[in-house]
C-alpha positions as CSV (number, residue, x, y, z in Angstrom):
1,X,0.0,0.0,0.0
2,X,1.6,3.5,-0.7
3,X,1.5,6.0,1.7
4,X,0.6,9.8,1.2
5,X,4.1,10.6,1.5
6,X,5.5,8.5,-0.8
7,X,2.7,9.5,-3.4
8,X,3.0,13.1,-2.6
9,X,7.3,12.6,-2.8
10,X,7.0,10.7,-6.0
11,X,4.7,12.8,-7.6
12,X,6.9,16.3,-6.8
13,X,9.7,14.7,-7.8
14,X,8.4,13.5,-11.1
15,X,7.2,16.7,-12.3
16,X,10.7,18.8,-10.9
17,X,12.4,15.3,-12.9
18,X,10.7,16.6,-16.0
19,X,10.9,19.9,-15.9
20,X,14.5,19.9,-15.1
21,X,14.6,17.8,-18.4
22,X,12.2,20.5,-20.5
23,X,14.5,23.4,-19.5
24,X,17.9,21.8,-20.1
25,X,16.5,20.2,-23.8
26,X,15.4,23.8,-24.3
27,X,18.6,25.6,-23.3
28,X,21.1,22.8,-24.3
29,X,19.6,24.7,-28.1
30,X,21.3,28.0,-27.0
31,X,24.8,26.3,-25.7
32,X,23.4,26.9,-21.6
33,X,22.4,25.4,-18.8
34,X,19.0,24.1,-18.2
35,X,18.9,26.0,-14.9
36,X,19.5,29.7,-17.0
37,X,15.9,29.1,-18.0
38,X,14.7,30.4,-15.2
39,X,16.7,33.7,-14.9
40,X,16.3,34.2,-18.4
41,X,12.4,34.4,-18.2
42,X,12.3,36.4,-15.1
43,X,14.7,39.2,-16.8
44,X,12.5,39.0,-19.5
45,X,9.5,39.6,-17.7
46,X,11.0,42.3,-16.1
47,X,12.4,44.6,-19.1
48,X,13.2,47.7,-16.8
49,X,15.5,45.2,-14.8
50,X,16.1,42.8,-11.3
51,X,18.6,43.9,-8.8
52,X,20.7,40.4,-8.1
53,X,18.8,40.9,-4.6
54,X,15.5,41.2,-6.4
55,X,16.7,38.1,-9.2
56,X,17.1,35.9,-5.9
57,X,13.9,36.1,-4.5
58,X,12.2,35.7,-8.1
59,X,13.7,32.8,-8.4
60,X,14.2,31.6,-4.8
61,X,18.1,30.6,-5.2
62,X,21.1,32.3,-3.4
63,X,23.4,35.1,-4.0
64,X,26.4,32.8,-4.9
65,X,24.2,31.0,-7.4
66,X,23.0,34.6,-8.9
67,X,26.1,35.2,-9.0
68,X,27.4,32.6,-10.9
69,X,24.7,32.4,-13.1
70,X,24.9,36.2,-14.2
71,X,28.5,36.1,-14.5
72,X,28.7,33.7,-17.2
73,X,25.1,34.9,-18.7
74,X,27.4,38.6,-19.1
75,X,30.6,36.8,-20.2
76,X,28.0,35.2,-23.3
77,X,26.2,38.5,-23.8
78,X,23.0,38.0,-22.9
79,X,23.0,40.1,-19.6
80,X,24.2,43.7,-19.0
81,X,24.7,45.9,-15.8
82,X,23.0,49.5,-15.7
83,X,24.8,51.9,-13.6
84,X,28.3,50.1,-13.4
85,X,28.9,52.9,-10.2
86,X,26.6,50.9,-8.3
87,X,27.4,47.9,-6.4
88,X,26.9,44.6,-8.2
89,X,23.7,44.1,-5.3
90,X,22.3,47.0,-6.7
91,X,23.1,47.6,-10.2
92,X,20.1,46.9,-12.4
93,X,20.4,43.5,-14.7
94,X,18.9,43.4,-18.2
95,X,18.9,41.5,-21.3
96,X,20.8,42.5,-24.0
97,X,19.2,42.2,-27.3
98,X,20.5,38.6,-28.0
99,X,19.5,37.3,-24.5
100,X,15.7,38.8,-25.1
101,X,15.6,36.7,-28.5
102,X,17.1,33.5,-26.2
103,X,14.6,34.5,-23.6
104,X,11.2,35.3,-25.5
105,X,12.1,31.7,-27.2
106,X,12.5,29.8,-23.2
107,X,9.2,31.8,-22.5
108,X,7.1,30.4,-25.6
109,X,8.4,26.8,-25.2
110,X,7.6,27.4,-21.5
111,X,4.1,28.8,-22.4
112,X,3.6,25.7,-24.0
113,X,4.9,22.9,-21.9
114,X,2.3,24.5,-19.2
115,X,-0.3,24.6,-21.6
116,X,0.6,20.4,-22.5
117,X,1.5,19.7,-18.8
118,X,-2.1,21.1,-17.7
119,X,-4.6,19.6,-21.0
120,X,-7.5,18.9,-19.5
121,X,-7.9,20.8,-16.6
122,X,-9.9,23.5,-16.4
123,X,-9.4,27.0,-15.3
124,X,-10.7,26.8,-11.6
125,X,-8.7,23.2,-11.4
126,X,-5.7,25.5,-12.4
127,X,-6.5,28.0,-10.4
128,X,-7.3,25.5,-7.2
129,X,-3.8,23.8,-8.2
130,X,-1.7,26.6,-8.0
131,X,-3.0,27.9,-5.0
132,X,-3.2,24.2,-3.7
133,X,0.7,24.5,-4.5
134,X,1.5,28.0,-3.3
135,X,0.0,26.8,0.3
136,X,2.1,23.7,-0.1
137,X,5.1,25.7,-0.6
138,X,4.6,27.7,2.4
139,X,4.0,24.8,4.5
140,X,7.3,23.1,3.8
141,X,9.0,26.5,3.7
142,X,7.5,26.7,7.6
143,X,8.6,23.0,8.6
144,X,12.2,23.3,6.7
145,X,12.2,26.5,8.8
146,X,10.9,25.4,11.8
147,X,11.2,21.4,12.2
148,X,9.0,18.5,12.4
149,X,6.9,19.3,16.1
150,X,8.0,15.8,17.9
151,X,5.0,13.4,17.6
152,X,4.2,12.2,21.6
């Protein structure tokens, strides 16, 4: 007999499994990492620019992975600093022309992996899901945070 949690772990895992694989196919097309997807689509739906700080929480990932990430995503041209006096915190990243073609691209294959990955459900089911999710999120957030309470 399987147990919540090991349908609850399987399932979650499954879909970060595939979507993992959907973004790297889709970036391994440009000559970058899966994960850049995500960075990629979150400058681009923010064309006046993300502070690393403000990149972070988009995305949920640290300031050594931002970091990182931007570093090389400059080094190929797709990202640019505005206001090089500024600190590196608070300078304003944006796409350069070639990284919004790359990342209007991520965004439409994105679009439509979400569109396939939820056929047949309808709008409140998406709606109920996501918020079903977002709730989830917070929970584990609060026990990652705060610990399992010891059962008596």
């Amino acid at each position: 007999m399987t147990t919540r949690f090991e349908q609850f772990s399987a399932a979650i895992y499954g879909v970060y499994r595939d979507i993992l694989k959907i973004q790297r196919d889709e970036m391994i097309k440009h000559n970058l990492k899966g994960s850049y997807a995500l960075y990629l689509t979150a400058l681009n739906h923010n064309p006046d620019g993300l502070t690393a700080t403000q990149l972070c929480e988009v995305c949920d990932k640290d300031k050594a992975a931002i970091s990182r990430v931007i570093s090389e995503l400059e080094h190929k041209g797709l990202v640019t600093r505005v206001s090089a006096k500024d600190t590196f915190y608070r300078a304003k990243l944006k796409l350069t022309n070639s990284g919004r073609v790359i990342a209007e691209q991520v965004d439409h294959a994105a679009s439509v992996a979400v569109n396939m990955a939820t056929q047949g459900m309808s709008e409140e089911d998406r709606k109920t899901m996501y918020e079903c999710l977002g709730l989830i999120a917070t929970n584990l957030r609060s026990i990652c945070k705060n610990g399992i309470p010891e059962v008596q």
